[in-house]
C-alpha positions in Angstrom: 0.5 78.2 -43.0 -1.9 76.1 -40.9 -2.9 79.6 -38.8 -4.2 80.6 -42.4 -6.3 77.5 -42.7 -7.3 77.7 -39.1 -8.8 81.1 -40.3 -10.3 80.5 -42.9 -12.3 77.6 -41.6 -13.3 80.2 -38.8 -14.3 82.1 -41.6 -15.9 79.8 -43.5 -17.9 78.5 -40.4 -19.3 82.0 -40.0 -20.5 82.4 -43.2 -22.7 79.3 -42.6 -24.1 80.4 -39.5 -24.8 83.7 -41.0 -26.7 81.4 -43.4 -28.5 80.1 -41.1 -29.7 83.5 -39.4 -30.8 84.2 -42.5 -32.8 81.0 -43.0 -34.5 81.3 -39.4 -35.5 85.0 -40.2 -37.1 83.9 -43.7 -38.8 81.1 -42.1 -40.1 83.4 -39.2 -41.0 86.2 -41.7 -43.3 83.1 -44.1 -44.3 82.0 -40.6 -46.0 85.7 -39.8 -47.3 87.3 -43.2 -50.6 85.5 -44.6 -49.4 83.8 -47.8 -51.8 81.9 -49.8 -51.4 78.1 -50.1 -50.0 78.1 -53.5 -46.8 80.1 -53.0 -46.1 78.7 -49.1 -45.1 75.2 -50.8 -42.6 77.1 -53.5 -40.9 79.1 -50.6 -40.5 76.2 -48.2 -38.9 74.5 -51.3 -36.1 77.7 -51.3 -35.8 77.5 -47.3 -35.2 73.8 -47.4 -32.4 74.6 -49.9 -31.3 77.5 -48.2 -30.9 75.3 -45.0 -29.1 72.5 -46.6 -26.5 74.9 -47.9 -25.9 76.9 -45.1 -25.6 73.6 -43.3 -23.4 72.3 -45.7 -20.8 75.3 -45.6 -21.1 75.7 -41.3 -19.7 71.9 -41.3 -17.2 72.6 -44.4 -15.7 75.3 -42.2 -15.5 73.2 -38.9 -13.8 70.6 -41.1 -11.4 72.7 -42.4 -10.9 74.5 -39.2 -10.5 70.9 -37.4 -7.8 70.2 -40.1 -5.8 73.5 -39.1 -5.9 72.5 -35.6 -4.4 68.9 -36.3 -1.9 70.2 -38.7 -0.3 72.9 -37.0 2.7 72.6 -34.9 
């Protein structure tokens, strides 16, 4: 039982770094193209969110896998 929660924190943890991929090649792509100043403001609004979940899920999943660890026999 705790191998399946080990797993899915692995999981989980990997679908927050992926976030985070995702965040630095948005941020690099905004960095690049020539934007003008009144939509750069609105997309480092979505990035900042887009971090803070990503984040927020990466340290969800090392909980959860930490848990597993602890719990299992």
């Amino acid at each position: 039982m705790m191998t399946l929660v080990f797993y899915t924190g692995v999981a989980t943890t990997l679908a927050g770094l992926a976030g985070i991929a995702w965040f630095f090649r948005r941020a690099r792509r905004l960095r690049e193209t020539d934007s003008d100043d009144a939509t750069v403001p609105a997309e480092l609004r979505a990035l900042v969110v887009l971090n803070m979940a990503a984040v927020g899920v990466a340290f969800i999943g090392l909980a959860i896998t930490v848990i597993g660890l602890i719990l299992a026999p």
